[in-house]
N, C-alpha and C positions, 0 to 999 in steps of 0.2 A: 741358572741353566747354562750359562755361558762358561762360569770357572766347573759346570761338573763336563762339557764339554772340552776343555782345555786339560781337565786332569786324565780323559778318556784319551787324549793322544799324546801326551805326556808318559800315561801307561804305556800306550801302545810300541811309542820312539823307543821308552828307554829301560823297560822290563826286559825283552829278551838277552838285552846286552849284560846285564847281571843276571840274568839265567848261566847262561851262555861262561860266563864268568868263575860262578859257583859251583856250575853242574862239570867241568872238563876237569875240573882238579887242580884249576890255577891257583884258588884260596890259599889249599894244601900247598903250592908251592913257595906262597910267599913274592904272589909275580906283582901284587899291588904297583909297586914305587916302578919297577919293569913299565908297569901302562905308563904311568905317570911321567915316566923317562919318552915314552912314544909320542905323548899329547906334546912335551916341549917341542922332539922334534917335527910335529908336524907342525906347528905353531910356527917353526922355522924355514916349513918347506913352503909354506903359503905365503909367509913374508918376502922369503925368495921369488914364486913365482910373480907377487902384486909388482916388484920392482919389473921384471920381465915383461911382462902386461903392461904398462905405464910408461916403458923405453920405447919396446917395439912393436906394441899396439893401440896406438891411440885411437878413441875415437874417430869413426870417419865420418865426414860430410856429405852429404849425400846432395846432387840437386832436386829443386820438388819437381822437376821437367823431366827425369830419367826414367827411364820405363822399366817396369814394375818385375820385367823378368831379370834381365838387367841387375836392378838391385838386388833381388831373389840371390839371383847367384852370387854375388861378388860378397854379401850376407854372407850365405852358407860358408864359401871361401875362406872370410876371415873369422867365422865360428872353429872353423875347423883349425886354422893357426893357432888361437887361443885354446882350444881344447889340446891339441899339441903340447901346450906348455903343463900340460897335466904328467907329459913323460918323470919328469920332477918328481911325481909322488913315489914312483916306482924310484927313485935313487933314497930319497926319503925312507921308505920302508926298506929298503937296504941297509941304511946306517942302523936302524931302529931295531932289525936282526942281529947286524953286528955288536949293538949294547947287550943284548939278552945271550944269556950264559942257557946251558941246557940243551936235551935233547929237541928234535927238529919239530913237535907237533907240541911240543909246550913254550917254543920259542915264535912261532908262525901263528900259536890264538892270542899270546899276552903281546906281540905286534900288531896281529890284526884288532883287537879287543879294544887295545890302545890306542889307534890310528882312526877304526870308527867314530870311538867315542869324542873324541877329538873333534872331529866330523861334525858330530853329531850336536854335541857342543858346541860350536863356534859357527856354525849353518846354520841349524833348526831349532833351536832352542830360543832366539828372540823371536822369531816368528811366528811359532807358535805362543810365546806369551804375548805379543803384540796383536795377533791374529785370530787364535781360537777365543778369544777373550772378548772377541767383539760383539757387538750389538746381535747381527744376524750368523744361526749357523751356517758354514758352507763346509763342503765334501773336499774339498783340495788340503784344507790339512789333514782332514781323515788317511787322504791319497799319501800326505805327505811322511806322516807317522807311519804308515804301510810301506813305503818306498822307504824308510831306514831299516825296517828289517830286512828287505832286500839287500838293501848295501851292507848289510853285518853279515852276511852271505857272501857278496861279491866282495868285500875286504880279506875275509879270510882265504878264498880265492885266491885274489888278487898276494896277496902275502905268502901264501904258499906255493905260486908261478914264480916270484922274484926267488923266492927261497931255493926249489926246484931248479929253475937257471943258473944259480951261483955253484951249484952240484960240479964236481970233479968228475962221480962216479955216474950220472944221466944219461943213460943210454941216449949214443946219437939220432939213434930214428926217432925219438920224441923229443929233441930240441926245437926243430921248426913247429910242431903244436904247444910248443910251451910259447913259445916267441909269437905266435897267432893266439893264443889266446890272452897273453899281455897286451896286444894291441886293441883287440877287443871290448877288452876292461877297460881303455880309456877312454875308445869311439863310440859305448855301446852308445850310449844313452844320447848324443847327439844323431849319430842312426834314426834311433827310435824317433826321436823327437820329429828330427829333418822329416822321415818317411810320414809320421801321423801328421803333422802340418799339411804335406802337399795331398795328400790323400785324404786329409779330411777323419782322420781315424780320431775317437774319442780321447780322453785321458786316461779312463777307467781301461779302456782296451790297451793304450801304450805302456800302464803298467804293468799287465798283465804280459804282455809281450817282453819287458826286462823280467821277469820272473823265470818266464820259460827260460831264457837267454841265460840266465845267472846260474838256474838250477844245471842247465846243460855245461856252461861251464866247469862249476864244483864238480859232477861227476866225471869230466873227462881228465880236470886233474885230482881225483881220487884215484882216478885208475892208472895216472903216472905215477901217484905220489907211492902208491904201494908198492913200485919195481925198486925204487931206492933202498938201498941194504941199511 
């Protein structure tokens, strides 16, 4: 029961990402070795940010005497430094555009496709076999194979905002929504997290909240990405 529950989010993770793959016409393009060129560099962007992480953010000490909002905050605080070092990914998926030859929506899924699955790879893939495999079932990997198809949404997003901003030709009145909605991408999920923690909000509902957030995204840069000649 436990390996056909492991192989249910195993599906779930990493089927759409070879949908996604097959179905855009990457196959036909020959973008394979393209991803593969993405997963080194995100392999490099993450090793980068661990040294960054490791320098300038050490674990901090906490006293047991300190009071509890106190810690709350100066928490969130250094959540938020570290989650900063996330700006990274976005230079990341920049180099990872500049490897890939071709027009702008075959260059922005075999980046984003590549960058996911990376992701997806080097994050959730031991945990779900360390995890779904266990003894009793629990719903947080179901949550957690659900929340990667989110982010193969917010990747391609995310990949197609960096893309969008590198633009010559981007009309100025939608520079500062491209530039808000990169920053977005990086803070969404701590947002989310921070607000459902103090409020008491479920996990089942915080996901469902990056959902709405992600989908609203992709539409808003659909509708810049179509003014690009």
């Amino acid at each position: 029961m436990t390996l056909y529950h492991f192989g249910n989010c195993l599906a779930i993770s990493y089927i759409p990402y070879y949908l996604t793959y097959k179905y855009t016409g990457l196959s036909e393009y020959g973008a394979f070795w393209k991803c593969v060129q993405t997963i080194i560099i995100y392999a490099l962007t993450q090793l980068c940010k661990m040294l960054v992480l490791a320098t300038f953010f050490p674990v901090p000490i906490h006293d047991e005497f300190e009071a509890e909002g106190v810690l709350r905050q100066s928490t969130f605080g250094l959540e938020f430094l570290k989650v900063s070092v996330d700006l990274m990914d976005l230079v990341g998926i920049y180099f990872a555009l500049a490897r890939i030859p071709g027009r702008g929506h075959s260059k922005i899924l075999a980046a984003a496709i590549g960058w996911g699955a990376a992701e997806l790879i080097f994050t959730r893939f031991l945990v779900l076999w360390v995890g779904a495999k266990g003894v009793e079932f629990d719903w947080k990997f179901m949550q957690m194979s659900l929340e990667s198809n989110i982010a193969l949404v917010q990747h391609i997003t995310t990949t197609a905002l960096v893309w969008l901003w590198t633009r010559h030709d981007l009309k100025h009145t939608f520079v500062p929504l491209v530039s808000a909605l990169l920053v977005v991408s990086i803070f969404k999920n701590l947002m989310i997290e921070s607000i459902g923690t103090h409020l008491g909000i479920g996990t089942w509902s915080q996901l469902f909240g990056k959902a709405i957030i992600t989908i609203l995204a992709g539409l808003f840069t659909i509708r810049v990405y179509v003014t690009v000649p």
